[in-house]
C-alpha positions in Angstrom: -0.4 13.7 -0.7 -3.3 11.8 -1.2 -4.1 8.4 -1.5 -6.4 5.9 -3.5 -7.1 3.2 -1.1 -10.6 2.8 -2.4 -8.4 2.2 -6.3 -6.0 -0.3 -4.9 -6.8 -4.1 -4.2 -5.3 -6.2 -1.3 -3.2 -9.5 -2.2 -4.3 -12.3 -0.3 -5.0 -15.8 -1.1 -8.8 -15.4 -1.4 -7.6 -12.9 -4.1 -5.6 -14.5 -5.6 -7.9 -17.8 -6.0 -10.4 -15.5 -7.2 -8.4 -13.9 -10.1 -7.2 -18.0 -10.8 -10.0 -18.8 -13.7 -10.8 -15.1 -14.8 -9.3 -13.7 -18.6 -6.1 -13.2 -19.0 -3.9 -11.2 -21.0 -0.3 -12.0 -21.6 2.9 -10.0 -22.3 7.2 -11.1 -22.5 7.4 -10.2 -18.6 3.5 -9.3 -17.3 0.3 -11.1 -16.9 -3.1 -9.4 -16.9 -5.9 -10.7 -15.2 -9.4 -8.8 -15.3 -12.5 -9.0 -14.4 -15.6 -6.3 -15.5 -16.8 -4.7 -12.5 -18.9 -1.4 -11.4 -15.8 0.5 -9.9 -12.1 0.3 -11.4 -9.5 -1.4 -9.0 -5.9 -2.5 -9.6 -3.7 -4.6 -7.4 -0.1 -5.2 -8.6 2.4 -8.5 -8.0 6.0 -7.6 -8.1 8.0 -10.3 -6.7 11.3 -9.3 -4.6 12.6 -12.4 -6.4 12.1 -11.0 -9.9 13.0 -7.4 -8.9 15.9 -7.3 -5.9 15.6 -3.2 -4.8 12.4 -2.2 -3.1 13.2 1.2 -4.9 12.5 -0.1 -7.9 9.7 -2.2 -7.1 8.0 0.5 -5.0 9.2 3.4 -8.2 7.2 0.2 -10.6 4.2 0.5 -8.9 3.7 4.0 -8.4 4.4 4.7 -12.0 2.2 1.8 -12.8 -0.9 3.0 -10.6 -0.6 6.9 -11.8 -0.6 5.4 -15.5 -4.0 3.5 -15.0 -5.6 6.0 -12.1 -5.5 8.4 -15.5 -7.0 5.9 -18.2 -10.8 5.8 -19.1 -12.8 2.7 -19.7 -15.4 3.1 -22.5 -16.5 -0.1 -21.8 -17.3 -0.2 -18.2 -14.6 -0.8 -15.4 -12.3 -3.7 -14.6 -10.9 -4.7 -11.8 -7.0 -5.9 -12.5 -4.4 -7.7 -11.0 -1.1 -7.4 -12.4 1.5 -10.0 -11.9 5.5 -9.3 -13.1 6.4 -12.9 -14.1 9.9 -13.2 -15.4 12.8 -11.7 -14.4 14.4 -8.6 -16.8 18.4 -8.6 -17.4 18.9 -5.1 -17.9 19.9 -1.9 -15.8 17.5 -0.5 -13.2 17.0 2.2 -15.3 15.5 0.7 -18.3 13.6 -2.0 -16.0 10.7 0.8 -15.5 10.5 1.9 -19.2 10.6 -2.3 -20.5 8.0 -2.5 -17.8 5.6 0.6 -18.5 5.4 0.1 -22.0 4.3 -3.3 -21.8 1.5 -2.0 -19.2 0.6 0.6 -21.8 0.3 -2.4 -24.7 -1.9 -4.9 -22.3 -4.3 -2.3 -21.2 -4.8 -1.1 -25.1 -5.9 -4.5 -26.0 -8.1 -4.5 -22.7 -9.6 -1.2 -24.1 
């Protein structure tokens, strides 16, 4: 199994602050904020607050990294930091799908 480490970004404050006055793009439960950059790099806020089961969280994020390891960027690369902001009343099951086609609709409009 391999690994992207050089695709994934670290959450810290610093990052944080420095994703704090870049664009943003807004969904009913996500929040994407990007940056253009020279290499493509994702980092991924889900909350155990929002989303109880590491399972799920963990099942979120994998899906979530696959879906944009595969996309292309005409327009030059962005680096990303998704944030899950509100917390979904539904089954575990249908958490992922509400989740991954909102992902899909966000990075559309960032294409």
């Amino acid at each position: 199994m391999y690994t992207f480490k050089k695709d994934l970004i670290t959450i810290s404050r610093d990052t944080l602050k420095y994703f704090s006055d870049k664009n943003t793009l807004k969904s009913a439960h996500l929040k994407l904020q990007f940056s253009e950059s020279s290499a493509k790099r994702l980092g991924i806020v889900i909350p155990k607050r929002i989303v109880p089961l590491s399972v799920t969280r963990n099942s979120l994020r994998r899906r979530m990294r696959g879906f944009f390891r595969d996309q292309k960027f005409p327009n030059g690369s962005y680096v990303i930091l998704l944030s899950l902001t509100t917390k979904i009343q539904a089954e575990k099951k249908i958490i992922n799908d509400i989740l991954m086609r909102e992902w899909k609709s966000l990075l559309s409009q960032l294409l």
